[in-house]
C-alpha positions as a printed NumPy array, in Angstrom:
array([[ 29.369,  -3.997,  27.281],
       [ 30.056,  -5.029,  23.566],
       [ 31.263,  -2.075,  21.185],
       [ 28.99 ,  -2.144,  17.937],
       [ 31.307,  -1.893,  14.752],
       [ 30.765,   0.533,  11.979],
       [ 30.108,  -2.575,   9.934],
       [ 27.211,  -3.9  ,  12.071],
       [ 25.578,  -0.376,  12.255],
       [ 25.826,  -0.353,   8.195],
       [ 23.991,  -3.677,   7.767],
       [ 21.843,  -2.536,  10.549],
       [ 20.803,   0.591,   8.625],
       [ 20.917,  -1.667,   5.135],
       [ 18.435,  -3.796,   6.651],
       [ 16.167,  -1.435,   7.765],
       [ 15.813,   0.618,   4.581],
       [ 15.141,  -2.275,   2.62 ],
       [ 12.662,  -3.027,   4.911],
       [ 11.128,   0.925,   4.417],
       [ 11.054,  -0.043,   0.839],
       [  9.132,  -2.901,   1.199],
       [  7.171,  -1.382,   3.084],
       [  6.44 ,   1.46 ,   0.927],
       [  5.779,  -0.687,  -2.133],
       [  3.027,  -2.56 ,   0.172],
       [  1.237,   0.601,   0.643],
       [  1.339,   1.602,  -2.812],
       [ -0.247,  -1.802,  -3.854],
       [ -2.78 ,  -1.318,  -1.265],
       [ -3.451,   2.337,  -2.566],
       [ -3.982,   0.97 ,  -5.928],
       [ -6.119,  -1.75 ,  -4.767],
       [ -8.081,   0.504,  -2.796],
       [ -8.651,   2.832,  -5.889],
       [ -9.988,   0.33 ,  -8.415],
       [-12.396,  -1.277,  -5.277],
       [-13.56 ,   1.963,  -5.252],
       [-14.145,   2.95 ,  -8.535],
       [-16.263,  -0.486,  -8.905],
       [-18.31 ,   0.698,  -6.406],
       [-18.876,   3.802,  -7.811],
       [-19.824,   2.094, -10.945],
       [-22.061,   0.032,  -9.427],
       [-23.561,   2.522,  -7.134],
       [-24.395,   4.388, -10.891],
       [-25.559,   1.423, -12.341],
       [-27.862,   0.285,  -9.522],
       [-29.477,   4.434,  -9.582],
       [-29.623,   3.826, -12.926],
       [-31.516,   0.802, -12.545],
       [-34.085,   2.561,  -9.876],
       [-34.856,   5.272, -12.018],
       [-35.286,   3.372, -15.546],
       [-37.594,   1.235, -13.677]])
């Protein structure tokens, strides 16, 4: 069996959190995202009542 150096585990580990980051900054694009989709449908969902009753 191969013996993992100290060096390989460190780049291993390197690799991986980077990857967490990237990961992380996805989600928080996709929370942002999420938020102003939402708050257009809230807007619209007051615009449209807005509508029906004005009529």
């Amino acid at each position: 069996m191969a013996e993992i150096s100290n060096q390989q585990i460190y780049d291993l580990v390197l690799e991986i959190s980077r990857d967490v980051v990237e990961l992380e900054v996805s989600i928080d694009e996709l929370l942002v995202d999420m938020r102003a989709f939402n708050q257009d449908l809230a807007a619209d969902r007051q615009h449209l009542m807005q509508q029906v009753f004005l009529q």
